[in-house]
ChimeraX commands (.cxc) that place a marker at each C-alpha (Angstrom):
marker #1 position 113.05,-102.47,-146.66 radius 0.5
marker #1 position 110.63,-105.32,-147.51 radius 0.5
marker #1 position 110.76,-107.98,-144.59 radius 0.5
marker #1 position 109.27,-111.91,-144.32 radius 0.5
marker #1 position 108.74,-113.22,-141.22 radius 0.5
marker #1 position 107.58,-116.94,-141.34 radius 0.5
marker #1 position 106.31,-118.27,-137.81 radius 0.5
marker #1 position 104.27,-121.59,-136.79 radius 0.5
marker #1 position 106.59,-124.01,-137.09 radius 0.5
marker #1 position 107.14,-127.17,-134.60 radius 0.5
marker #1 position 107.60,-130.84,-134.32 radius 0.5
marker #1 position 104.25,-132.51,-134.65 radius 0.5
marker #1 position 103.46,-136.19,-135.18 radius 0.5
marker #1 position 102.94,-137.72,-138.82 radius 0.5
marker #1 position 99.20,-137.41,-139.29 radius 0.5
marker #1 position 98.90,-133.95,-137.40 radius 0.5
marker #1 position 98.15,-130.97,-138.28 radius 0.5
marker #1 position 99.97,-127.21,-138.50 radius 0.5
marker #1 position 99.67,-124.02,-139.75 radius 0.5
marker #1 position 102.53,-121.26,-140.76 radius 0.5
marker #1 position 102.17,-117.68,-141.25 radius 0.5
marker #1 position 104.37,-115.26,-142.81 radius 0.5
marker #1 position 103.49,-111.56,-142.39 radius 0.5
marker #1 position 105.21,-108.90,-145.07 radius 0.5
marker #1 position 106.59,-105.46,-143.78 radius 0.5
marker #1 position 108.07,-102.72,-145.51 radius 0.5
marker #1 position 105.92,-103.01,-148.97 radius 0.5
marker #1 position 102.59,-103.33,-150.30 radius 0.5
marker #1 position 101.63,-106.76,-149.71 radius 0.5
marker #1 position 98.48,-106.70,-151.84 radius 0.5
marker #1 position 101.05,-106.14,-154.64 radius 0.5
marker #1 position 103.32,-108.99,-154.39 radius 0.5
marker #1 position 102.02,-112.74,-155.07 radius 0.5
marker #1 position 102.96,-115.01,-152.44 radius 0.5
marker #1 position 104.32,-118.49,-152.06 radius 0.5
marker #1 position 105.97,-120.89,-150.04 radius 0.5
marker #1 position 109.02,-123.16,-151.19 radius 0.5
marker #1 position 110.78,-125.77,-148.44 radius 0.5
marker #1 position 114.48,-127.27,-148.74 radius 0.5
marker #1 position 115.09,-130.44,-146.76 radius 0.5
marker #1 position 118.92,-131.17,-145.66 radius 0.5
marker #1 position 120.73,-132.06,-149.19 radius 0.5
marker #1 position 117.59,-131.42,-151.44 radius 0.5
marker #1 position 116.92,-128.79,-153.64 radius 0.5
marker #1 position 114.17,-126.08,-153.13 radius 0.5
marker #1 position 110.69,-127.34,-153.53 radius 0.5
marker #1 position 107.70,-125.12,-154.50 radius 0.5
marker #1 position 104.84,-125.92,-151.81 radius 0.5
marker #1 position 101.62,-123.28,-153.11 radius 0.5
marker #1 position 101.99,-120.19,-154.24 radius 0.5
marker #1 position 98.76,-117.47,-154.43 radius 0.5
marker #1 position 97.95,-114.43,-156.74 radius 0.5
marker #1 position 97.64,-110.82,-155.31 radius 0.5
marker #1 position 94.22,-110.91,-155.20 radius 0.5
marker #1 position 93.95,-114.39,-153.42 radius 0.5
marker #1 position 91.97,-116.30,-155.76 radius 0.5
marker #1 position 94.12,-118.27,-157.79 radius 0.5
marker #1 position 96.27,-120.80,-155.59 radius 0.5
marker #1 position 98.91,-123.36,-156.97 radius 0.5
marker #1 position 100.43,-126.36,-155.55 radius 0.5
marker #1 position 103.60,-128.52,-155.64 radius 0.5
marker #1 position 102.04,-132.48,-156.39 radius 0.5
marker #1 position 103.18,-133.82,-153.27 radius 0.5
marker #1 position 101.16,-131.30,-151.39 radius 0.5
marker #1 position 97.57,-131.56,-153.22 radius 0.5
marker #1 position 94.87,-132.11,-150.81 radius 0.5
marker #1 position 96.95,-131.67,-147.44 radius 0.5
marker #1 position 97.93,-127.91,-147.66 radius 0.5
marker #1 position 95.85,-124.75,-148.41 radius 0.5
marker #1 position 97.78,-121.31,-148.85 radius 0.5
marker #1 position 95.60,-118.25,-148.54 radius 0.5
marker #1 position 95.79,-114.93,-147.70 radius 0.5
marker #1 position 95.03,-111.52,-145.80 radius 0.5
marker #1 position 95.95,-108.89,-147.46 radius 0.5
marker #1 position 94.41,-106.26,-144.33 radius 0.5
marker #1 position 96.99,-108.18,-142.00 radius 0.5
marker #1 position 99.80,-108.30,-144.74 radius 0.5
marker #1 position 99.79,-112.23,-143.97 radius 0.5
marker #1 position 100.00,-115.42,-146.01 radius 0.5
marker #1 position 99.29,-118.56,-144.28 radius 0.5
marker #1 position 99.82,-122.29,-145.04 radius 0.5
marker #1 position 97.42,-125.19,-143.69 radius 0.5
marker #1 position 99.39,-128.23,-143.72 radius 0.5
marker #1 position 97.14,-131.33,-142.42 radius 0.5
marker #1 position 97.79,-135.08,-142.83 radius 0.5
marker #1 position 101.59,-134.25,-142.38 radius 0.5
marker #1 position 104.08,-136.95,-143.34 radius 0.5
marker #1 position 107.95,-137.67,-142.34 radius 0.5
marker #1 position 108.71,-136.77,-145.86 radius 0.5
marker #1 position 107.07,-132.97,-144.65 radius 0.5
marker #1 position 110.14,-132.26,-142.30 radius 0.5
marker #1 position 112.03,-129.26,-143.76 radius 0.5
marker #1 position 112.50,-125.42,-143.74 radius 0.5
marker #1 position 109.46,-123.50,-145.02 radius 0.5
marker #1 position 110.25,-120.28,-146.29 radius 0.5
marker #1 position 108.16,-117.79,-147.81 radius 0.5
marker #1 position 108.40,-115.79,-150.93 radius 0.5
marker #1 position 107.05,-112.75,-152.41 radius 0.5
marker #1 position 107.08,-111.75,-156.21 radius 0.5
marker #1 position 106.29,-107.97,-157.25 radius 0.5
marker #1 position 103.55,-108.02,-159.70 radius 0.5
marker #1 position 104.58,-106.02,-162.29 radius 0.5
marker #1 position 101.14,-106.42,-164.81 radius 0.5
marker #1 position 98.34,-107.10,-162.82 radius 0.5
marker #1 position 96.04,-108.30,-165.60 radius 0.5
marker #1 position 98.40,-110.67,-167.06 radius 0.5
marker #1 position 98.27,-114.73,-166.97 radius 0.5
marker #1 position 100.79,-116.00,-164.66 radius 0.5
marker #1 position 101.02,-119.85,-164.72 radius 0.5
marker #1 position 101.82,-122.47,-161.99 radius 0.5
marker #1 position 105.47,-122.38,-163.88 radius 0.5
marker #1 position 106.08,-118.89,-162.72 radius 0.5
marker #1 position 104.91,-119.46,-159.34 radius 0.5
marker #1 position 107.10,-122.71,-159.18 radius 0.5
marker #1 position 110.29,-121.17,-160.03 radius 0.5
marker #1 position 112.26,-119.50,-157.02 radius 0.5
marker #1 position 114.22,-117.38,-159.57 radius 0.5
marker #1 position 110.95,-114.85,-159.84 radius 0.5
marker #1 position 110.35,-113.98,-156.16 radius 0.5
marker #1 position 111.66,-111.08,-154.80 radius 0.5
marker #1 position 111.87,-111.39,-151.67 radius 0.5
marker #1 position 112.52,-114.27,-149.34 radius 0.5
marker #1 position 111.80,-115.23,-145.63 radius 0.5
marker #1 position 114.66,-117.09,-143.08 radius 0.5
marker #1 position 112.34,-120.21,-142.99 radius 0.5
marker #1 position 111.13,-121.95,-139.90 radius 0.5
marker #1 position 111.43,-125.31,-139.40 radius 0.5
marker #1 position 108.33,-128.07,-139.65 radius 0.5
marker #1 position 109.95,-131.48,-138.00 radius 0.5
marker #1 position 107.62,-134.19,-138.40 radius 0.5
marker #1 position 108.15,-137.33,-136.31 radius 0.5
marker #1 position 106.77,-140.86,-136.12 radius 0.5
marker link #1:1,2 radius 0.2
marker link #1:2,3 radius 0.2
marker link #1:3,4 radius 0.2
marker link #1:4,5 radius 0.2
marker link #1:5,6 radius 0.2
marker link #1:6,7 radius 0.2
marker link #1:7,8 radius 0.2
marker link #1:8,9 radius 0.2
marker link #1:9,10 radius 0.2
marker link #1:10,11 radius 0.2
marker link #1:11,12 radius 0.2
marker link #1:12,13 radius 0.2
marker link #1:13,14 radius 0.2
marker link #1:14,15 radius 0.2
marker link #1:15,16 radius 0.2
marker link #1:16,17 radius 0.2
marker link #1:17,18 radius 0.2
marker link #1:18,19 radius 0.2
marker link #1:19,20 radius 0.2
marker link #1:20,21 radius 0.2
marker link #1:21,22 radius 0.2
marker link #1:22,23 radius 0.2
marker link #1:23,24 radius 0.2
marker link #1:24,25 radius 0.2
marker link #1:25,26 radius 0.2
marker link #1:26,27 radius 0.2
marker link #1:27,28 radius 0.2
marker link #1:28,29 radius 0.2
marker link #1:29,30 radius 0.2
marker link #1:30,31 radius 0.2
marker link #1:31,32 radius 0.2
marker link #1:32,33 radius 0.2
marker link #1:33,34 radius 0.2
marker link #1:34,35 radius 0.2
marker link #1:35,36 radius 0.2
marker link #1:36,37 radius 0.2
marker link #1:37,38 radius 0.2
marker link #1:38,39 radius 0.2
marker link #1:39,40 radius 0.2
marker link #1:40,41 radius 0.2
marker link #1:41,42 radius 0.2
marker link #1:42,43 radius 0.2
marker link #1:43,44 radius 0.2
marker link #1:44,45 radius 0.2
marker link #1:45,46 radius 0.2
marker link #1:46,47 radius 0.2
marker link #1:47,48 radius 0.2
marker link #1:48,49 radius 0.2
marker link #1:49,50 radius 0.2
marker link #1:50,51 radius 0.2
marker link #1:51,52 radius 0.2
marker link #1:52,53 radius 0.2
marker link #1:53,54 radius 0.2
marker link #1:54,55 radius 0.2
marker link #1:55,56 radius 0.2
marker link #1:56,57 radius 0.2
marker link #1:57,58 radius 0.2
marker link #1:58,59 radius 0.2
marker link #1:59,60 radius 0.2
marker link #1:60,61 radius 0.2
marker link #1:61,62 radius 0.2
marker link #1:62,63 radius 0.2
marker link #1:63,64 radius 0.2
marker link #1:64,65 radius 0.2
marker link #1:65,66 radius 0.2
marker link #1:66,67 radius 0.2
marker link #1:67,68 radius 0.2
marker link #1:68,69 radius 0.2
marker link #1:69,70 radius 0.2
marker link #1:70,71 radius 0.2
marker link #1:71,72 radius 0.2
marker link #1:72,73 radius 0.2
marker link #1:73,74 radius 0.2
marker link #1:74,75 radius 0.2
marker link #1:75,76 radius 0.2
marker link #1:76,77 radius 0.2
marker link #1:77,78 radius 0.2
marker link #1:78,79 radius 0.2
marker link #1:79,80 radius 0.2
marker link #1:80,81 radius 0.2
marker link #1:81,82 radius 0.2
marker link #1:82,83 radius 0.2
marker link #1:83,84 radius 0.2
marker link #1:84,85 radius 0.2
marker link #1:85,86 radius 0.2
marker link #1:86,87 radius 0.2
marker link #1:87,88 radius 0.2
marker link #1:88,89 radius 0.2
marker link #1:89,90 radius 0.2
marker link #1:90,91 radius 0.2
marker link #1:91,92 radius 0.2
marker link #1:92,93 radius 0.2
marker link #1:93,94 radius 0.2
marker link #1:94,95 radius 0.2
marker link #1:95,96 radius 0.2
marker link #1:96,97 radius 0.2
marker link #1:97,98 radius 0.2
marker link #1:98,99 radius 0.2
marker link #1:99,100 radius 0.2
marker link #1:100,101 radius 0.2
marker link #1:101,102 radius 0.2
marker link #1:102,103 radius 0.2
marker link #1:103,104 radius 0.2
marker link #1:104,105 radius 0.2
marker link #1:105,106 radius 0.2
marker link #1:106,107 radius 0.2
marker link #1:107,108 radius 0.2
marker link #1:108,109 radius 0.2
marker link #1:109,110 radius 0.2
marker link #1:110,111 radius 0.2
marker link #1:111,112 radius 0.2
marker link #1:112,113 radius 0.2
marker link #1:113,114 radius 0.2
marker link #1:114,115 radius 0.2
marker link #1:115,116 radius 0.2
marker link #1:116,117 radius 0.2
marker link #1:117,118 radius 0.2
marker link #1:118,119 radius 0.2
marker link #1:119,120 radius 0.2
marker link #1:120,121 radius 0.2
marker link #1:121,122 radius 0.2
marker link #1:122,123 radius 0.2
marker link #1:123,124 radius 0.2
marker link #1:124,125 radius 0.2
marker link #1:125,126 radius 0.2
marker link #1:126,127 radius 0.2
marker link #1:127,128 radius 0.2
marker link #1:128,129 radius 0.2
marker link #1:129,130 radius 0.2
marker link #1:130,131 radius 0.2
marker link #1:131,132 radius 0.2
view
């Protein structure tokens, strides 16, 4: 059974930095692209970065450009997500995602990795509460 565990998260201050890991059991993690998606209270899902198999193609959602880096380990099974320059609007759940790469040598777009719909497995979140 493939298991996410997201850790790292914590109130900071607006301005601060954090990072979140999320370490895969159960699977092959150097199989699976990775992302991370967040849901404030009442909003929809929003697609944070996202990163290919190998690790060197990375996507981000726009309101993330320039603050947050996703990369990846794929000896410790681990995706992590630098967030720096953290805003109020930041607070939310942070959840990671995995997708099974079923063609390896294919073209996958920032449209896959934005929609939720593709991943197959998910993470319970943990929570990034960013204060003034």
């Amino acid at each position: 059974q493939v298991q996410l565990v997201e850790s790292g998260g914590e109130s900071v201050q607006a301005g601060g930095s954090l990072k979140l890991a999320c370490t895969v059991s159960g699977g092959t993690f150097s199989n699976y692209h990775m992302a991370w998606f967040r849901r404030a209270p009442g909003a929809d899902r929003d697609f944070v970065a996202g990163i290919n198999y190998r690790g060197d193609t990375t996507f981000y959602g726009d309101s993330v450009k320039g603050r947050f880096t996703i990369t990846r380990d794929n000896t410790k099974n681990t995706v992590y997500l630098q967030m720096n320059a953290l805003k109020l609007e930041d607070t939310s759940v942070y959840s990671c995602a995995a997708n099974i790469v079923m063609a390896p040598n294919a073209r996958y777009t920032a449209s896959y990795f934005r929609t939720p719909a593709m991943y197959d497995y998910w993470g319970q979140g943990t929570q990034v509460t960013i204060s003034s």
